[in-house]
N, C-alpha and C positions, 0 to 999 in steps of 0.2 A: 633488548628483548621486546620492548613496548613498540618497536617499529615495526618488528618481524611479524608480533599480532594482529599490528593496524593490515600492513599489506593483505595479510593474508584473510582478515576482514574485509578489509575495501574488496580484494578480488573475489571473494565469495560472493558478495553481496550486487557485484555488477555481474559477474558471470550468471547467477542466479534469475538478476534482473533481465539481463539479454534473452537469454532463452524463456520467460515468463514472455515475452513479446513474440518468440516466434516457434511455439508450440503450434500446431495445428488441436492435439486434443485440449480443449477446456480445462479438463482434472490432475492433467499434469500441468500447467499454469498453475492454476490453484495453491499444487504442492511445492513446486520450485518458489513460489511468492513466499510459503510460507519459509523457504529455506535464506530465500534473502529477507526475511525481517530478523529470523537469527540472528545473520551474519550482520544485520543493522546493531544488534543486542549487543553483541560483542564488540562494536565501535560504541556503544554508550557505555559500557563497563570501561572500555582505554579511554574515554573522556569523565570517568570519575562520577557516573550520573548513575548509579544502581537503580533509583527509582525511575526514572525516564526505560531504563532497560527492563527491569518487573513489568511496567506497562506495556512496554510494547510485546515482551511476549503473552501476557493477561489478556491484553484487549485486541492486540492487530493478531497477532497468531493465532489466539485463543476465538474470540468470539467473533471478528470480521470476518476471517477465513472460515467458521462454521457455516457463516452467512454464506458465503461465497459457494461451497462446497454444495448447500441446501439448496442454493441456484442452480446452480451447474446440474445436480442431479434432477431437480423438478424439471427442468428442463430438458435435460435427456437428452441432448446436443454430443453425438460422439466425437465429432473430428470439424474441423471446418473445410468445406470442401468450395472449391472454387467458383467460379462463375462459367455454367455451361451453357452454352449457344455460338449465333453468330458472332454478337459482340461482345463474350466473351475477353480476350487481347485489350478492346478499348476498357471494360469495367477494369482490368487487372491493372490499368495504369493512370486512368485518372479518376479522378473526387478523393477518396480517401488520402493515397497515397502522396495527392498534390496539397491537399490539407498536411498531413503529415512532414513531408518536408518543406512547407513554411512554418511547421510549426518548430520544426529542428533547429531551420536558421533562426528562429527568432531564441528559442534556447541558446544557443551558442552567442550571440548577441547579446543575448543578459547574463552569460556567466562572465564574454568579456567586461562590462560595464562592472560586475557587480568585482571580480578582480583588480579592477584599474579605482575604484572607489576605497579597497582595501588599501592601496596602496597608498595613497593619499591620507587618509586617517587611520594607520595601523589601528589592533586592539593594544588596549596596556598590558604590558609585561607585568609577571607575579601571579601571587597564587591565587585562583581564585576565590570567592569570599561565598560561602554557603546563605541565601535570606531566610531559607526555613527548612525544615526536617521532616521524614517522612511521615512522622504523627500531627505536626502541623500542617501539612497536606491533608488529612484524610480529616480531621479536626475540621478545617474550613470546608473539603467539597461534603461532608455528610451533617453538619451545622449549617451553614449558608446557601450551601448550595443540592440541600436533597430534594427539593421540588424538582428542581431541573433535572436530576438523577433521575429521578422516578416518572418525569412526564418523558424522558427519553426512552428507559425502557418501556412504559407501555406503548410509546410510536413506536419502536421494532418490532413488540408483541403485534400492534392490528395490521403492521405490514404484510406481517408473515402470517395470521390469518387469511390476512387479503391475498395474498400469492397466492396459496393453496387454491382458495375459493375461487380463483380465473382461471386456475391451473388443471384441475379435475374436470374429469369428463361426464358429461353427463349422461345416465345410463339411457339405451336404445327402447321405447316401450315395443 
């Protein structure tokens, strides 16, 4: 039954993925990202991590995707529309596109590496061993580490002041 979840995990979350790449509107991007972090949720609850899963829907669903969404609209980018003119054909097929699949082949090149490195040094078999719990998680990042909690949030806060503030128009006298 734990396979039939994973698959159906893994394919939601690359389906998802796929089409978050080749949306033309922005806001449906957006919304499909958010539906493959789900489906990422759902492979960290079949790998036995509930708190890695609460996080990612807390903070990548929850608050990145807010971000994202806050973009997208300040922006006001309907659709993406192509490149019109004479050269046109040339823009549609080189720079990006030749950046992009070099960057493919070199993915694919480090998943082989990173599979052939697996094989060579399996992990160990058995169950694995929990180092801390999710009270000693929030124990250390809101003891140790609330400085850096709190200097994070107020960088996203003067971001998004700052975005507005380049983003408004200024009135015509």
């Amino acid at each position: 039954m734990d396979a039939l979840f994973f698959w159906l995990g893994a394919a939601l979350t690359v389906i998802a993925s796929v089409l978050v790449v080749g949306q033309r509107n922005p806001m449906y991007s957006v919304l499909l990202l958010i539906v493959s972090f789900a489906g990422l949720c759902g492979l960290y609850i079949l790998l036995d991590a509930p708190f890695v899963a609460a996080i990612q829907i807390i903070i990548y669903a929850g608050a990145i995707m807010v971000l994202f969404l806050f973009v997208v609209m300040l922006l006001n980018v309907p659709t993406e529309d192509p490149p019109a003119g004479r050269f046109s054909r040339i823009a549609l097929t080189a720079g990006p596109r030749h950046f992009g699949a070099v960057l493919a082949v070199v993915l694919v090149a480090e998943l082989f590496w990173a599979l052939n490195s697996l094989r060579a040094s399996p992990m160990p078999s058995g169950p694995a061993r929990h180092f801390s719990s999710v009270h000693e998680i929030g124990l250390r990042l809101f003891r140790e580490y609330a400085f850096a909690f709190e200097a994070t949030s107020v960088l996203i806060l003067v971001a998004m002041v700052g975005a507005i503030i380049l983003a408004r128009k200024e009135p015509r006298s």
